[in-house]
C-alpha positions as CSV (number, residue, x, y, z in Angstrom):
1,X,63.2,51.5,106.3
2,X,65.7,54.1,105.6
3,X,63.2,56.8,105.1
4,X,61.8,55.6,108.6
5,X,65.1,55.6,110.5
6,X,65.8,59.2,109.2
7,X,62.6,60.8,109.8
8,X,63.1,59.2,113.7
9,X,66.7,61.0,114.0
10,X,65.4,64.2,112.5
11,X,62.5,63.7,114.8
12,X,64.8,62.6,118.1
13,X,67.1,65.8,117.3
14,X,64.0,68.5,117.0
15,X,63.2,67.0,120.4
16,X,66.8,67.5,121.5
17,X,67.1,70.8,120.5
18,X,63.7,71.7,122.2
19,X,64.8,70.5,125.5
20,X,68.2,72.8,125.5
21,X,66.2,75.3,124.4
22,X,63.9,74.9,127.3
23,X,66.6,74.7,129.3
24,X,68.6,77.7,128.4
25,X,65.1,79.7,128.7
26,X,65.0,78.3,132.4
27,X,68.4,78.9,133.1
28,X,68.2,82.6,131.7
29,X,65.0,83.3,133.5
30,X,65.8,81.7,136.7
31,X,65.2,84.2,139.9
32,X,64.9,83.3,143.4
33,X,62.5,85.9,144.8
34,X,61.5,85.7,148.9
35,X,58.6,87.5,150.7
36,X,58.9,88.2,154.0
37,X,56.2,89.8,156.7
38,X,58.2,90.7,160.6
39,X,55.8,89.7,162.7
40,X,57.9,92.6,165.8
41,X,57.6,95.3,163.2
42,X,54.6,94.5,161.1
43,X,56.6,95.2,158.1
44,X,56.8,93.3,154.6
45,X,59.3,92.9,152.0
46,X,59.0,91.1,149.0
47,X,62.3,90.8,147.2
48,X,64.3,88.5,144.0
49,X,67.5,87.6,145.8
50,X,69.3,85.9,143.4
51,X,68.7,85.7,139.6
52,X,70.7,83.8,137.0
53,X,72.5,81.8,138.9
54,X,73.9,85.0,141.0
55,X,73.0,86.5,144.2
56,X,71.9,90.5,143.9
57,X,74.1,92.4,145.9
58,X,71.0,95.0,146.3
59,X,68.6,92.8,147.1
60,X,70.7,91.2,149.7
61,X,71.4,94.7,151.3
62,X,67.8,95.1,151.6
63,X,67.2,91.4,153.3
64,X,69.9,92.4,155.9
65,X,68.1,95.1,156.6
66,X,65.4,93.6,157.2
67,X,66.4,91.1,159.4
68,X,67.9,93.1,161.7
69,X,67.8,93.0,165.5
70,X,64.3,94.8,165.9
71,X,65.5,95.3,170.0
72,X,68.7,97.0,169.2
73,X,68.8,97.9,165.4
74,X,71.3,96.5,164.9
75,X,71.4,94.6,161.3
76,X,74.4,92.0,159.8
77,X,74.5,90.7,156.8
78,X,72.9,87.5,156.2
79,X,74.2,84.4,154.9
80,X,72.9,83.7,151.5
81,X,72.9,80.0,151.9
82,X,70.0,80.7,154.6
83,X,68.5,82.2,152.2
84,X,68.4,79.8,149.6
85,X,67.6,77.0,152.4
86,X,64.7,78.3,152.9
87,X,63.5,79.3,149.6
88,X,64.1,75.8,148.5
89,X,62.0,74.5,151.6
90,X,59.3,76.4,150.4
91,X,59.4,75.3,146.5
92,X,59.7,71.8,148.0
93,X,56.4,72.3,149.6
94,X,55.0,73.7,146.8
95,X,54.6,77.0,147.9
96,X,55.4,80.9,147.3
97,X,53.7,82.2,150.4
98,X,55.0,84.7,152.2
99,X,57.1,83.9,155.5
100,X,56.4,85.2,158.8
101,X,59.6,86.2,160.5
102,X,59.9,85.3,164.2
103,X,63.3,86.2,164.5
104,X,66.7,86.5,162.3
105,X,69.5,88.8,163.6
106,X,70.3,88.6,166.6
107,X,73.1,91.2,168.6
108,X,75.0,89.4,171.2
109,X,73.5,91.5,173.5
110,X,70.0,90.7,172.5
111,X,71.1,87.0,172.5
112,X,72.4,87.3,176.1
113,X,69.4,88.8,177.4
114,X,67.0,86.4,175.8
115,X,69.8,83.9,177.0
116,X,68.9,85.2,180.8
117,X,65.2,85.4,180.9
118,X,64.8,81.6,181.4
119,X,66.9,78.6,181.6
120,X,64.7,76.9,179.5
121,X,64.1,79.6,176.6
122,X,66.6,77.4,174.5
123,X,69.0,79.8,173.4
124,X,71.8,78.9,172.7
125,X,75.2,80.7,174.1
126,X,76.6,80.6,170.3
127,X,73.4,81.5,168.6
128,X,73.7,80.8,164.5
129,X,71.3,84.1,164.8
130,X,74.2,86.0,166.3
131,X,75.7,85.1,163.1
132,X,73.2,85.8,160.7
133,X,72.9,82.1,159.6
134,X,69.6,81.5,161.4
135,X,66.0,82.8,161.2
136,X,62.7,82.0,162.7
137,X,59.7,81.4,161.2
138,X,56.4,80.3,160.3
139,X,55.1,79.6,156.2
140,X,51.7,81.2,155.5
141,X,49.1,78.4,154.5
142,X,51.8,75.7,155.8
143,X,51.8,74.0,159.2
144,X,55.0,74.8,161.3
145,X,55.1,70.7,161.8
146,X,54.7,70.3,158.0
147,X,57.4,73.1,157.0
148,X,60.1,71.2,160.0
149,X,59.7,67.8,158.3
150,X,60.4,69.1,154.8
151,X,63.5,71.6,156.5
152,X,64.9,68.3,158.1
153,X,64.1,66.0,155.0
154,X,66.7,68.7,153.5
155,X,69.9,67.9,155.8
156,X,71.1,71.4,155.1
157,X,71.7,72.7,158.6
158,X,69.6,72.5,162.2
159,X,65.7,72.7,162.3
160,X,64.4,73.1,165.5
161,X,60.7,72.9,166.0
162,X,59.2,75.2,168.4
163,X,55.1,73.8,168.7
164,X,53.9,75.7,171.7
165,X,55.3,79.1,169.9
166,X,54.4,77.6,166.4
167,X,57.7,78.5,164.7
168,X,60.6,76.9,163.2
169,X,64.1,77.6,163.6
170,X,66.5,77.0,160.2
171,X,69.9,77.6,160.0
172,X,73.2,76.7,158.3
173,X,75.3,75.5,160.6
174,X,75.6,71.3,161.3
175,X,72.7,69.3,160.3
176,X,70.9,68.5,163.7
177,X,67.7,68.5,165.3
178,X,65.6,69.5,168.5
């Protein structure tokens, strides 16, 4: 019986020490890595963002620039929350397609004039896009009304869910909904 429990704690800590093991592995292999394809510029970008546990200051540069204001080229830098908001949507859904951008960055002035071409456009006066905590956009292989329920099952910041123009707006300000 002794014999028995012994060989069960030697077994139980090999299993222990596996686990950490694997966990460490994950932990020093972990990257968060984004592809991206502007649907205004027709350009693509496939970047890791963030990779043990920290975000890559170049990688972000490159994101910002990006997602700049393709009316004005104007670019801001981008809130690395957004970032990881919507790479976590994405896992969620099991995916690591590529997202179509609709629109990030937006210039006050761009804002204003999209503000003025219609009352009922639905831009809002404080924009999180003027802020570069918002983006547009659409998940390749994903439906837009699929990829809103998971963003809102989330309750990380609004999702607004655009049918007719088949996007979806994300951003990290309030949780809320339209």
């Amino acid at each position: 019986m002794k014999l028995l429990r012994n060989t069960c704690s030697i077994a139980l800590l090999l299993i222990l020490a596996s686990v950490a093991t694997v966990s460490q592995g994950t932990l020093v292999k972990d990257e968060r890595e984004l592809s991206f394809y502007h649907t205004h510029t027709g350009k693509r970008l496939n970047v890791v963002y963030a990779r043990e546990g920290r975000y890559v200051p170049s990688a972000l540069e490159e994101i910002n620039n990006f997602l700049f204001d393709f009316r004005t080229g104007d670019a801001a830098e981008m809130d690395p929350e957004l970032l990881d908001f919507i790479y976590d949507v994405r896992e969620a859904l099991g995916s690591d397609s590529t997202y179509q951008v609709v629109s990030a960055y937006r210039s006050p002035r761009t804002n204003e004039m999209l503000r003025g071409k219609s009352r009922k456009s639905g831009v809002a006066k404080k924009s999180q896009h003027i802020l570069g905590k918002a983006i547009d956009v659409r998940l390749e292989g994903v439906s837009t009304a699929r990829l809103r329920d998971q963003a809102l099952a989330m309750k990380r910041g609004g999702v607004g869910y655009y049918e007719a123009s088949d996007f979806v707006h994300m951003d990290t300000g309030r949780v809320r909904r339209w």
